[in-house]
C-alpha positions as CSV (number, residue, x, y, z in Angstrom):
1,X,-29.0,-23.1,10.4
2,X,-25.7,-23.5,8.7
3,X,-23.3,-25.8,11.4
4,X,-19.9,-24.3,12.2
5,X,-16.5,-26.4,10.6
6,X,-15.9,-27.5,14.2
7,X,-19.5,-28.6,14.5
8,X,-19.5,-30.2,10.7
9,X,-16.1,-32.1,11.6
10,X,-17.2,-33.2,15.3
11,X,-20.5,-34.4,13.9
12,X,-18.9,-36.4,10.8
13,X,-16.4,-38.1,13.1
14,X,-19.2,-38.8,16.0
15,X,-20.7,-40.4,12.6
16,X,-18.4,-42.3,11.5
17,X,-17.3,-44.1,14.8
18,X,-20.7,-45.1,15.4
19,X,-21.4,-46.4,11.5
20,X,-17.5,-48.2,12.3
21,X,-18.1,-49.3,15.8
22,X,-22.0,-50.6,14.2
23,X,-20.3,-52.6,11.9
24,X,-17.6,-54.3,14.0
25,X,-19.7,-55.2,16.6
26,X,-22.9,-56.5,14.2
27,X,-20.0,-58.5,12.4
28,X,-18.5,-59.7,15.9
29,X,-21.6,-60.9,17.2
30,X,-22.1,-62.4,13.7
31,X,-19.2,-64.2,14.0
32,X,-19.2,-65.0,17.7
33,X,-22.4,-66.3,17.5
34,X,-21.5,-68.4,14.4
35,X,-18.4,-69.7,16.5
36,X,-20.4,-70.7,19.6
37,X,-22.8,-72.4,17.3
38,X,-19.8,-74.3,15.9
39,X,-18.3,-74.9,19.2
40,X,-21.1,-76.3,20.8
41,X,-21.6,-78.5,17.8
42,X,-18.5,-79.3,17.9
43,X,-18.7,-80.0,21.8
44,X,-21.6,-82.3,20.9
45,X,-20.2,-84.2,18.7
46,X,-17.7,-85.3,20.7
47,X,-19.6,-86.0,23.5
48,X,-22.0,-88.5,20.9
49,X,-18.6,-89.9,19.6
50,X,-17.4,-90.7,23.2
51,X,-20.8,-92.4,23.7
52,X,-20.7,-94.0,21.1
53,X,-17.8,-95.7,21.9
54,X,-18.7,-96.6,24.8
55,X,-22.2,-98.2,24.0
56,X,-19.9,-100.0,21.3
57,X,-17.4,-101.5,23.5
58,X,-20.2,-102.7,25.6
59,X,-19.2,-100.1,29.0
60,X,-23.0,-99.7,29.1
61,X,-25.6,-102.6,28.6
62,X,-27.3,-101.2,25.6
63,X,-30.3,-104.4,25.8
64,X,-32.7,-101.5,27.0
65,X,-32.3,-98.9,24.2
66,X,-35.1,-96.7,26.7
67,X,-33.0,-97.1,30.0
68,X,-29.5,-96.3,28.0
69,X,-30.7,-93.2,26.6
70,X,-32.3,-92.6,30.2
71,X,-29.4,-93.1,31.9
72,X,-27.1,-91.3,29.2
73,X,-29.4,-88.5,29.3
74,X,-28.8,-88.1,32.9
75,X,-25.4,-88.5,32.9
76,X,-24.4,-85.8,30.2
77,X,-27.2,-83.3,30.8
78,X,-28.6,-83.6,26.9
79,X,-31.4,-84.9,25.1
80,X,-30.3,-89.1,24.1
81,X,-32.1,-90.7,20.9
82,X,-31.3,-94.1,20.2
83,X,-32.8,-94.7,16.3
84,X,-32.9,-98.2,14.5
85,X,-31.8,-99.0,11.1
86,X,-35.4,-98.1,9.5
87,X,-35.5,-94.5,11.9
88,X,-37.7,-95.5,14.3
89,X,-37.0,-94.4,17.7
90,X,-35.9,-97.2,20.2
91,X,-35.4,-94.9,23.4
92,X,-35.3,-91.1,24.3
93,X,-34.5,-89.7,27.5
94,X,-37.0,-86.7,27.2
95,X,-39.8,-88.8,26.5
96,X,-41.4,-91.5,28.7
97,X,-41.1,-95.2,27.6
98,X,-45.0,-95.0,27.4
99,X,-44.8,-92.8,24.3
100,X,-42.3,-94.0,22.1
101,X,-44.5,-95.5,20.2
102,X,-46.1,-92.2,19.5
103,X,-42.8,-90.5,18.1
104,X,-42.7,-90.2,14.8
105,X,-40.0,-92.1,12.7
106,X,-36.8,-89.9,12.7
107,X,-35.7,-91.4,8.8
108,X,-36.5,-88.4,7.4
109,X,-34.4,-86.2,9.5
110,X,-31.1,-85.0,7.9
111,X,-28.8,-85.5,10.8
112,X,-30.5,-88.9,11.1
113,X,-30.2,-89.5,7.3
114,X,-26.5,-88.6,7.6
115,X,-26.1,-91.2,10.5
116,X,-27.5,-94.0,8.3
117,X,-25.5,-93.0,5.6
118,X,-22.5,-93.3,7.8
119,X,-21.5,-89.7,8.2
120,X,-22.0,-87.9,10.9
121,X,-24.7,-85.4,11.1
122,X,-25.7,-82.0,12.3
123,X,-28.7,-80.3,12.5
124,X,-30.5,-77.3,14.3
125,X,-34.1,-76.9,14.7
126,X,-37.2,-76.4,16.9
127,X,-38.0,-80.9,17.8
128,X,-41.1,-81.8,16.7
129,X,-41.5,-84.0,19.8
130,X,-40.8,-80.9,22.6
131,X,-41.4,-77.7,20.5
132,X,-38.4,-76.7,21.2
133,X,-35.0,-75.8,19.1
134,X,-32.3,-77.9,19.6
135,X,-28.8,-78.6,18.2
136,X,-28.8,-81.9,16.6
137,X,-25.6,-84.5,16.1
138,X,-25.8,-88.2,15.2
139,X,-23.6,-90.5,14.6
140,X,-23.4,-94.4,13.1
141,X,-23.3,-97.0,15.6
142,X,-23.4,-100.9,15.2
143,X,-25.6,-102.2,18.1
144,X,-28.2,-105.0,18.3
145,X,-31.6,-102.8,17.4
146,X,-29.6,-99.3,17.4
147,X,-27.8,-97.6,14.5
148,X,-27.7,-94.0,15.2
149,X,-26.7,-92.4,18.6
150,X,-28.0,-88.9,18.4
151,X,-27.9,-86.3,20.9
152,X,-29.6,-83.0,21.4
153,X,-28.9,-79.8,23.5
154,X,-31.3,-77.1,23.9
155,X,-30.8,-74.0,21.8
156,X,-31.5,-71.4,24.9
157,X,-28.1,-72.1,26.2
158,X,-26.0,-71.1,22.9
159,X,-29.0,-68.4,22.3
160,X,-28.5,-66.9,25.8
161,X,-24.3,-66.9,25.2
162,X,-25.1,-65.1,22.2
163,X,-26.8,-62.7,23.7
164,X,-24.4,-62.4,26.5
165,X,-21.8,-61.9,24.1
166,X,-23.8,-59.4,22.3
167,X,-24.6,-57.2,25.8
168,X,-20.7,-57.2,26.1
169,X,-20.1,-56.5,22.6
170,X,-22.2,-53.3,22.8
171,X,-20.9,-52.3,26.2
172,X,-17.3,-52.3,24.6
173,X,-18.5,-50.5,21.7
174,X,-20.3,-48.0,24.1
175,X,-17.1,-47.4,26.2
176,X,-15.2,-46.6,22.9
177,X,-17.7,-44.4,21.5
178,X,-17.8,-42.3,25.2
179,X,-13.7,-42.5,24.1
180,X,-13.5,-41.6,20.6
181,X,-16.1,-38.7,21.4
182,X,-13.3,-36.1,23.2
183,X,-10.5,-37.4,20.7
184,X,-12.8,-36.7,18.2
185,X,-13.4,-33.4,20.1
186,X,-9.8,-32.7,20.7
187,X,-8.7,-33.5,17.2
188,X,-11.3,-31.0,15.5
189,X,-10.6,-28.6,17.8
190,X,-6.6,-28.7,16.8
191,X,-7.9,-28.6,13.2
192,X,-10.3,-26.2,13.2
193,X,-7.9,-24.1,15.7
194,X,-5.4,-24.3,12.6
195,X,-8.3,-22.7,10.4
196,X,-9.0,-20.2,12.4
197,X,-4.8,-19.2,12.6
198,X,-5.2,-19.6,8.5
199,X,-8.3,-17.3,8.2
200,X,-6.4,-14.7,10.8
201,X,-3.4,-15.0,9.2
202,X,-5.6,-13.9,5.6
203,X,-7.3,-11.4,7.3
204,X,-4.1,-9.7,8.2
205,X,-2.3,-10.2,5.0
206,X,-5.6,-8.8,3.3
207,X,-5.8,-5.7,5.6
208,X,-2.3,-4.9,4.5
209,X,0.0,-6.6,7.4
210,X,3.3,-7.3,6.0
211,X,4.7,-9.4,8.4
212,X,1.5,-12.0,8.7
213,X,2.9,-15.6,8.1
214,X,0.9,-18.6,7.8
215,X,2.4,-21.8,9.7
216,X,3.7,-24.5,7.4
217,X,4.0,-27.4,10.0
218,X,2.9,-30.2,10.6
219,X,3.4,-30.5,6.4
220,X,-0.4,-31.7,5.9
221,X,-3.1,-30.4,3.6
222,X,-3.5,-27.0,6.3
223,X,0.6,-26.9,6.4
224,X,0.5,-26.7,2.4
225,X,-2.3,-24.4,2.6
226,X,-0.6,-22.1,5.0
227,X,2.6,-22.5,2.5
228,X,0.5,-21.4,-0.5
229,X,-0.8,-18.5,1.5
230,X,2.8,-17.4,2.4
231,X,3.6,-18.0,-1.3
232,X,0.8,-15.4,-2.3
233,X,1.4,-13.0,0.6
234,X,4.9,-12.8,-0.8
235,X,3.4,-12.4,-4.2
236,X,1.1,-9.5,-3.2
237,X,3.6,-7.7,-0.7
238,X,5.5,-7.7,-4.3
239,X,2.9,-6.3,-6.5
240,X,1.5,-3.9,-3.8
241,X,5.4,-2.6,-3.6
242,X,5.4,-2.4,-7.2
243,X,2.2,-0.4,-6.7
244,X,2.9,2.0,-4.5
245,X,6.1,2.8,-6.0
246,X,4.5,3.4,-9.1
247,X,1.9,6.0,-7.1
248,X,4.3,7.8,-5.0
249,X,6.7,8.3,-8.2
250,X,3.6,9.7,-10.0
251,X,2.7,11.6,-6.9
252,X,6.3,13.1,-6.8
253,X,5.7,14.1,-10.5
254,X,2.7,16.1,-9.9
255,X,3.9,17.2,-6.3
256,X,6.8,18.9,-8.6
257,X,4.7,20.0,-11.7
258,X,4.3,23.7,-12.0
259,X,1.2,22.9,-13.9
260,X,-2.1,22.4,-12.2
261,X,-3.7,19.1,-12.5
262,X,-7.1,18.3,-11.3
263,X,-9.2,15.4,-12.2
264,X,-13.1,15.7,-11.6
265,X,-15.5,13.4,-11.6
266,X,-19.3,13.4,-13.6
267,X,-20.6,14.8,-10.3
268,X,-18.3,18.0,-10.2
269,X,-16.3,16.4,-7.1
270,X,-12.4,16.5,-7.1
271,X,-11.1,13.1,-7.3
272,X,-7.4,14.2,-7.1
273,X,-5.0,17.0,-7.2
274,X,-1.7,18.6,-6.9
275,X,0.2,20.9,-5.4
276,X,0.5,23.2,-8.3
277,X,-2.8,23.5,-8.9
278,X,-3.7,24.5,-5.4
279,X,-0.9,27.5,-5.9
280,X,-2.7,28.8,-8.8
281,X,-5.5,28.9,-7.5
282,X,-3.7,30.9,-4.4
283,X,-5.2,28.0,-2.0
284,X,-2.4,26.6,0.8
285,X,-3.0,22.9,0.2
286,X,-4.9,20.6,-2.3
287,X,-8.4,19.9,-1.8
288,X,-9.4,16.7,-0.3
289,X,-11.1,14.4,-2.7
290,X,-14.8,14.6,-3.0
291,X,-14.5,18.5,-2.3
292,X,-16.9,19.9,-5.1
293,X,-14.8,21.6,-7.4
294,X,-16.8,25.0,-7.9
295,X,-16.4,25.5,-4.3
296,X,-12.4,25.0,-4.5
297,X,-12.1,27.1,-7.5
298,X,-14.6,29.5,-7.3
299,X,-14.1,30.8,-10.8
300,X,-17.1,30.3,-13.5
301,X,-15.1,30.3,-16.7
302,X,-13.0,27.2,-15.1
303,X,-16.5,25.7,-13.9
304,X,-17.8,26.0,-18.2
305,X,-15.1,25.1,-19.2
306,X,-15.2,21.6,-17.5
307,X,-18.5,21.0,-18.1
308,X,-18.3,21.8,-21.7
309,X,-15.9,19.7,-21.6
310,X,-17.8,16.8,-20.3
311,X,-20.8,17.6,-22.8
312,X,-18.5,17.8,-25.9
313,X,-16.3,14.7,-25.1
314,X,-13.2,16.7,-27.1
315,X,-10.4,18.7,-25.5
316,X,-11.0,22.3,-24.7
317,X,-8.0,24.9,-24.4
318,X,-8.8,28.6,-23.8
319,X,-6.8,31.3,-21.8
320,X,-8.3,32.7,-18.8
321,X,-7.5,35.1,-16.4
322,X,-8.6,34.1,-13.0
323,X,-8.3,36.1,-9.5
324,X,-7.0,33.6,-6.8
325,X,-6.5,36.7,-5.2
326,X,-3.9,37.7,-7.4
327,X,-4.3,38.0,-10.8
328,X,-3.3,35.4,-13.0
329,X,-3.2,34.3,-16.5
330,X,-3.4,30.7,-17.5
331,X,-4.3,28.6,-20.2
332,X,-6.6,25.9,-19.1
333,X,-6.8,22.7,-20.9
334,X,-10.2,20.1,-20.1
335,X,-10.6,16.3,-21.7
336,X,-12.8,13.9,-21.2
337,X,-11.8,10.7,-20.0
338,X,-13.3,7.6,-21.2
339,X,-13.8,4.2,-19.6
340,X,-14.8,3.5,-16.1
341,X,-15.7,6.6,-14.5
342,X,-17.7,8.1,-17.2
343,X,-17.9,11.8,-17.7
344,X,-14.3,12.3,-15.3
345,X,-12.6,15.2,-17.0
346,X,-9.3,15.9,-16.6
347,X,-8.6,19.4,-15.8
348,X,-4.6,21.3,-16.1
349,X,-3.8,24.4,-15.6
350,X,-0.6,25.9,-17.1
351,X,0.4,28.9,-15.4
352,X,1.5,31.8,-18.4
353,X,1.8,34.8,-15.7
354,X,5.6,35.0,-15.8
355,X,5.5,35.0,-19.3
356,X,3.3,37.6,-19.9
357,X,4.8,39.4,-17.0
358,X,8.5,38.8,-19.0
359,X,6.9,39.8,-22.4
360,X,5.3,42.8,-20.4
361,X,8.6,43.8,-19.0
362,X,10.4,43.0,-22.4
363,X,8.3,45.4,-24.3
364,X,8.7,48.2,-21.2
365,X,12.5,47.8,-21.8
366,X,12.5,47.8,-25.7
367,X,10.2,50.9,-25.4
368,X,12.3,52.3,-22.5
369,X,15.6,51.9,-24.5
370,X,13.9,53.6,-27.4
371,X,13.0,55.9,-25.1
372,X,15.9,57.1,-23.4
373,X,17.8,56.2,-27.0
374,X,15.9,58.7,-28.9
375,X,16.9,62.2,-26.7
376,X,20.9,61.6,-26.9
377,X,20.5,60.8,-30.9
378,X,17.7,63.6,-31.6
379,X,20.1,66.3,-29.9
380,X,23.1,64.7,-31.7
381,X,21.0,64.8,-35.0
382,X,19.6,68.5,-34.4
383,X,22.6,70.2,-33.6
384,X,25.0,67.9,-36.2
385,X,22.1,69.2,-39.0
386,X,22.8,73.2,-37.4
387,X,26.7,72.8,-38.1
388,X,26.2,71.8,-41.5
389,X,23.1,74.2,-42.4
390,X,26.1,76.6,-41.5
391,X,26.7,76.8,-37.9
392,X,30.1,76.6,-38.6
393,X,30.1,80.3,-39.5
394,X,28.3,80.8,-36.1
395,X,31.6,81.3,-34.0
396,X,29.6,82.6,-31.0
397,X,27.9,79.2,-31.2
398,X,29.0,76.5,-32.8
399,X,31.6,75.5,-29.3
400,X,28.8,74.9,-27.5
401,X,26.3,73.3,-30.5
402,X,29.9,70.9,-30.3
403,X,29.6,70.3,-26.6
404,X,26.6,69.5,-26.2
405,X,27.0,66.5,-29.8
406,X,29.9,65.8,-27.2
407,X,28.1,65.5,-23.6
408,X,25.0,63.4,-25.6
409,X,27.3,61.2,-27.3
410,X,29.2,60.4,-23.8
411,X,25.2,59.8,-22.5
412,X,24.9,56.8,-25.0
413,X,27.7,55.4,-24.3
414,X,26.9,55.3,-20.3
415,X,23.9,54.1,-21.5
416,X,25.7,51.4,-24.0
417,X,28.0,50.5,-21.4
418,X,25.2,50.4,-18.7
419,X,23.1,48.0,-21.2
420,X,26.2,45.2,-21.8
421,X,27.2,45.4,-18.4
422,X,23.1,44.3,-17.4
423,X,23.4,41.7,-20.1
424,X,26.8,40.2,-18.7
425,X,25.5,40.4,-15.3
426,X,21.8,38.6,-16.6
427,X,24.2,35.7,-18.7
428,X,22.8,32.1,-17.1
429,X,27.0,31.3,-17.7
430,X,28.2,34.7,-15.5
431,X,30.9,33.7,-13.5
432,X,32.5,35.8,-10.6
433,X,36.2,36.3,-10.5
434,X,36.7,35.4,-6.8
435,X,40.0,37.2,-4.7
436,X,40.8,37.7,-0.9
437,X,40.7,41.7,-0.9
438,X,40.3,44.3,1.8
439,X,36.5,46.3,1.4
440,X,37.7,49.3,3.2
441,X,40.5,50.1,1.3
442,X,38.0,49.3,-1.9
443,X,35.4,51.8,-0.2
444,X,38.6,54.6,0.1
445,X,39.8,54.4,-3.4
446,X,36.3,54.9,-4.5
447,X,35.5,58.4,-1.8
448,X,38.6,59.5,-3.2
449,X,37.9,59.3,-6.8
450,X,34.4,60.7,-5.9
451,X,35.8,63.7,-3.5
452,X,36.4,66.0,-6.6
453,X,32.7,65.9,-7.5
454,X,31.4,66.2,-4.1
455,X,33.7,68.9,-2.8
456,X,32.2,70.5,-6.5
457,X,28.7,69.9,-5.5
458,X,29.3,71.4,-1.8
459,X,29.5,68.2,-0.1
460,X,31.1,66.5,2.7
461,X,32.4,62.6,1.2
462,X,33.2,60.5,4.2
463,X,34.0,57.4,5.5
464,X,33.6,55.9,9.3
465,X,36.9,54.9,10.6
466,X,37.5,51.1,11.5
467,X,39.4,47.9,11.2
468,X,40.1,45.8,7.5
469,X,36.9,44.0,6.8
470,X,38.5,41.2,4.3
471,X,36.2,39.4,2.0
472,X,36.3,37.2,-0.6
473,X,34.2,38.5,-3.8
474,X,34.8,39.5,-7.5
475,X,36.6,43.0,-6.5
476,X,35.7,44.8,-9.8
477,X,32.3,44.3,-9.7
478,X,31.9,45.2,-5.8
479,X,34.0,48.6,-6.8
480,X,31.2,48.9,-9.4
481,X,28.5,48.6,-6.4
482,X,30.5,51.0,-4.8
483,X,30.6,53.7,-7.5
484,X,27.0,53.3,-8.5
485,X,26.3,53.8,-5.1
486,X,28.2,57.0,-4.4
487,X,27.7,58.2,-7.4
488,X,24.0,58.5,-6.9
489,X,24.3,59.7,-3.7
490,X,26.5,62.4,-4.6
491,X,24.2,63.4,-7.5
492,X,20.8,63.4,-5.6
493,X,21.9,65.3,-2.6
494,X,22.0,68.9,-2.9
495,X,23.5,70.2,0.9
496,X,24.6,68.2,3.6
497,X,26.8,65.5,3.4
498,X,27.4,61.5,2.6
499,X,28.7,58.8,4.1
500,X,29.8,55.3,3.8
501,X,29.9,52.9,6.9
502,X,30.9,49.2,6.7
503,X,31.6,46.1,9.1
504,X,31.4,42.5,9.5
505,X,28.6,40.0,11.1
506,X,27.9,36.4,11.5
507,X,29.6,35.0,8.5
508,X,29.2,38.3,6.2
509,X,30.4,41.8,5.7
510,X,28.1,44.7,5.1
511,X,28.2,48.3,3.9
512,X,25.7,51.2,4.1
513,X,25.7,54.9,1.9
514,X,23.8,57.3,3.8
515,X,23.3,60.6,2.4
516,X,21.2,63.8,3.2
517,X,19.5,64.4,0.4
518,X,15.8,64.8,-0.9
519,X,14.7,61.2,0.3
520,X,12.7,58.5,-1.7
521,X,8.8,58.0,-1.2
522,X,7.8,54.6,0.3
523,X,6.2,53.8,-3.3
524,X,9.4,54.6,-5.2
525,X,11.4,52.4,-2.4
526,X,9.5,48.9,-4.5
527,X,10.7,49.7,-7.9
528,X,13.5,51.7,-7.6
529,X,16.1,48.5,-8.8
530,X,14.0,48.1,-11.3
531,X,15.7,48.9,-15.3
532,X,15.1,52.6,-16.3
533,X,13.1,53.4,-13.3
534,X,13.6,56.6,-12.1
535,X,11.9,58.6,-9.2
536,X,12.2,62.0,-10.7
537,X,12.6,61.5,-14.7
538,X,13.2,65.0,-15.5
539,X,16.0,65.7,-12.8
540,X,17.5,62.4,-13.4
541,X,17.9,63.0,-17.2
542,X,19.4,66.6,-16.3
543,X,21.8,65.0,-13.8
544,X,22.7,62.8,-16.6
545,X,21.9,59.2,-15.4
546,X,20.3,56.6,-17.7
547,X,18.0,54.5,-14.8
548,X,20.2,51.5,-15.1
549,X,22.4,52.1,-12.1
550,X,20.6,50.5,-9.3
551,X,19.6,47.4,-11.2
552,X,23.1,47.0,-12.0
553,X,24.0,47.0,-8.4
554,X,21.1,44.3,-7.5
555,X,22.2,41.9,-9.8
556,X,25.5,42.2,-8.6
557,X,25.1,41.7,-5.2
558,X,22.6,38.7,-6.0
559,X,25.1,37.3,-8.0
560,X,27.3,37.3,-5.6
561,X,24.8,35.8,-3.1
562,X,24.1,38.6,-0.9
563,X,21.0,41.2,-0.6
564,X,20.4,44.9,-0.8
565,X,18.3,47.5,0.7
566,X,16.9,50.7,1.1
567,X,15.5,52.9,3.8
568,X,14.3,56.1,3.5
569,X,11.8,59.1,4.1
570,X,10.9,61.8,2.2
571,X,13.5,65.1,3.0
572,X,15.1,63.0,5.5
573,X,17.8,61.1,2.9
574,X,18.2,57.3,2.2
575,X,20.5,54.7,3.3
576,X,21.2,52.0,0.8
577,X,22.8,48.7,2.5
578,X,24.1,45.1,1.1
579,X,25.7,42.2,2.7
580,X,28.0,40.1,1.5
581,X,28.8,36.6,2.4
582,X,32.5,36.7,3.7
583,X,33.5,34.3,1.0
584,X,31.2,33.6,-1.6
585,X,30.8,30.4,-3.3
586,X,32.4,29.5,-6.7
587,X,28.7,29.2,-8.5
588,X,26.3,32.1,-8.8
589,X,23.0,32.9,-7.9
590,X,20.1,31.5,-9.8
């Protein structure tokens, strides 16, 4: 079982003050006992000095060497040997006078040897006479029949302070163990405590906490380790801000991408995607990731595509035409990504509807131009070619061969005219000449130029009485919404009458042309601003209008900001209708 850091630290300190408190006291005891030993030696040899002296300056009567060391034996409480010249002993006070002569001779011993040579000696061993150990000291003396004074203490005394010592030694040692344990305690507690703030403090910064700091006091080996983990916090809040800059700009630029982009992994599961692709596809929102991808799409030629793309490991492009629900043409490019992640293919869609819708409507208005081109010029042609085959001579004839070169030739130039004013009003760079000017009185000068034709055509022109509604547009081109307006009504109704209403809102002005006339289908009402688009072709030729009229007037009022529309039934009439802002801003539409 692995210990804790607490544990490991509380154990190693426990450890080391036992091993230190071990040594002190086995090296105080040592040294006490060594200092005792001294002491009492010491001790002893003063006390042997002192008698000495006193033998020496005849204070005791040293005649009976037996009864001396008897008496001084008595008197001090330690062993007396009184030793001759030649080391035999001449009285002891721990052995009868009976048995001196049984005592060994005392030459040989080195405290006594030391004596004789005049020094004074010290020695410590168990006596040979008592079997016991003792603490020698002899010392020279000058007496009839004595020259050594040597006196002997028992060893159990200084063996017993030893061990008194000792018991003390340990006790002490014992008391500061039981008091180094709970500093020891309290000290790895504060450490490991700091670890535990330091591995917190990491655990936050690693889960992404921006504001987890490490403490950097007290300024230790933990204070420069918390310092160092501020230091890389700071260094990784840096590079993680770098990071997600870099994603969300990427994000941004294929949030904004009209293409689609889709990357899918070797299992078929989107990884990531955008925004375009999802529209594309006609889904709401990008798929999360690990959505399989023939389950988003739902269209086999993508689903071959990008796994021939993963079998081939070279980029595919083909054009497809998918059904997401609407139809749509794109051309879908697949490569293979190497590296980690292999078999990923990256997957983009590029979106070529418009386009073929624009060519589409660019090869409807070449052929309708042709189209409506080739009547005027054929009549002009035919009837030119009669005059000159001799229709001149013809003078029942030729007037009206001449009027109608005339009314076809006016026809292409409406239709010239209509065509350049389109392509002024389509420019990117149109501008609209902006003036403060009164739309009633605009709407009036227009009934009134158009009153002639109507009154002609057996109608009634008029306009609904009310106050000046003042705006601020581009007044030529809102009189050219106004005639195109009234002029179709006028043309298209065959009894009844029409009128023009107008008025002001919240922040715009508005204007409606109702007339009585045959009405327009609710199928017609979708395409009727559309170029050349005409609900009956035959009558609209006979009336003389080229189809451009009502897409003249949309791109007008867009231009200007505003919107038109139409309502109508079949027999019933129509009522066309745009708003204006009331002043329209200096740049165009889009």
């Amino acid at each position: 079982m692995t210990l804790s850091l607490r544990n490991r630290l509380l154990v190693s300190h426990a450890v080391l003050v036992v091993v230190v408190l071990a040594v002190v006291t086995s090296s105080l005891g040592v040294e006490q006992a060594r200092w005792i030993r001294e002491d009492h030696a010491l001790q002893l040899e003063r006390r042997a000095v002192e008698t000495e002296r006193r033998l020496r300056g005849g204070f005791i009567d040293a005649s009976d060497p037996q009864r001396v060391a008897e008496t001084l034996g008595a008197l001090l409480g330690v062993r007396v040997t009184l030793i001759d010249s030649i080391g035999t002993v001449r009285g002891d006070s721990e052995v009868p006078r009976a048995r001196l002569a049984e005592v060994e001779n005392h030459a040989g011993r080195a405290e006594v040897r030391d004596a004789l040579a005049g020094r004074i000696g010290h020695a410590a061993r168990t006596s040979a006479t008592l079997g016991a150990p003792f603490t020698y000291v002899a010392v020279p003396t000058h007496l009839p029949g004595v020259a050594v004074v040597r006196l002997a203490e028992p060893a159990v005394q200084t063996r017993d302070l030893v061990a008194a010592l000792l018991r003390l030694a340990l006790a002490a040692a014992a008391l500061g163990l039981l008091a180094a344990l709970p500093l020891a305690l309290w000290v790895t507690r504060a450490q490991t405590a700091r670890v535990r703030e330091l591995e917190a403090v990491a655990t936050r910064i690693g889960a992404g906490g921006a504001g987890a700091r490490a403490a950097e006091r007290p300024a230790d080996e933990l204070g420069r380790l918390g310092r160092a983990i501020n230091r890389t916090a700071a260094e990784l809040r840096e590079r993680v801000e770098a990071l997600e800059h870099e994603r969300d700009e990427r994000e941004r630029i294929l949030a904004h991408m009209n293409d689609g982009v889709a990357l899918v992994d070797a299992e078929g599961r989107v990884v990531h995607s955008n925004h375009g692709l999802a529209a594309i596809l006609g889904a709401p929102l990008p798929p999360p990731a690990g959505t399989p991808f023939s389950q988003f799409a739902r269209s086999p030629e993508l689903e071959a595509l990008v796994r021939d793309a993963r079998g081939s490991g070279e980029t595919l492009e083909r054009d497809l035409r998918l059904w997401s629900p609407l139809q749509r043409v794109v051309r879908a490019t697949a490569t293979r990504l190497a590296g980690p992640g292999e078999g990923a293919v990256l997957l983009v869609l590029h979106d070529l509807t418009e386009i073929e819708r624009l060519n589409r409507v660019r090869q409807d208005f070449v052929a309708n131009v042709s189209h409506e081109l080739k009547t005027p010029l054929t009549s002009v042609r035919g009837y030119a070619e009669t005059l000159l085959e001799g229709g001149f001579e013809d003078v029942e004839h030729r007037e009206d061969f001449a009027r109608i070169i005339r009314d076809q030739a006016t026809r292409l130039q409406d239709l010239v005219d209509d065509l350049l004013s389109l392509a002024e009003l389509e420019r990117p760079d149109a501008r609209l000449r902006l003036e403060s000017f009164d739309l009633r009185e605009a709407v009036e000068r227009q009934v009134a130029g158009m009153s002639d034709r109507a009154v002609h055509a057996g109608l009634r022109l008029t306009v609904e009485p009310g106050p000046a509604v003042v705006v601020i547009a581009d007044r030529n081109r809102v009189e050219q919404v106004l005639a195109n307006l009234l002029d179709n009504a006028v043309k298209y109704t065959e009894r009844g009458h029409v009128t023009v209403a107008l008025g002001e809102g919240t922040g715009h002005v508005w204007c409606e042309v109702r007339d009585t006339g045959t009405g327009i289908s609710d199928e017609d009402q979708e395409r009727i601003f559309e170029r050349f688009y005409r609900v009956d072709k035959a009558r609209s030729r006979e009336k003389g209008g080229t189809g451009l009229g009502l897409s003249i007037v949309k791109h007008i009022v867009e231009l200007h900001h505003g919107v038109i529309e139409v309502t109508s039934a079949t027999g019933r009439g129509s009522t066309f209708r745009f708003e204006l802002p009331r002043a329209v801003p200096e740049a165009p539409a889009a």
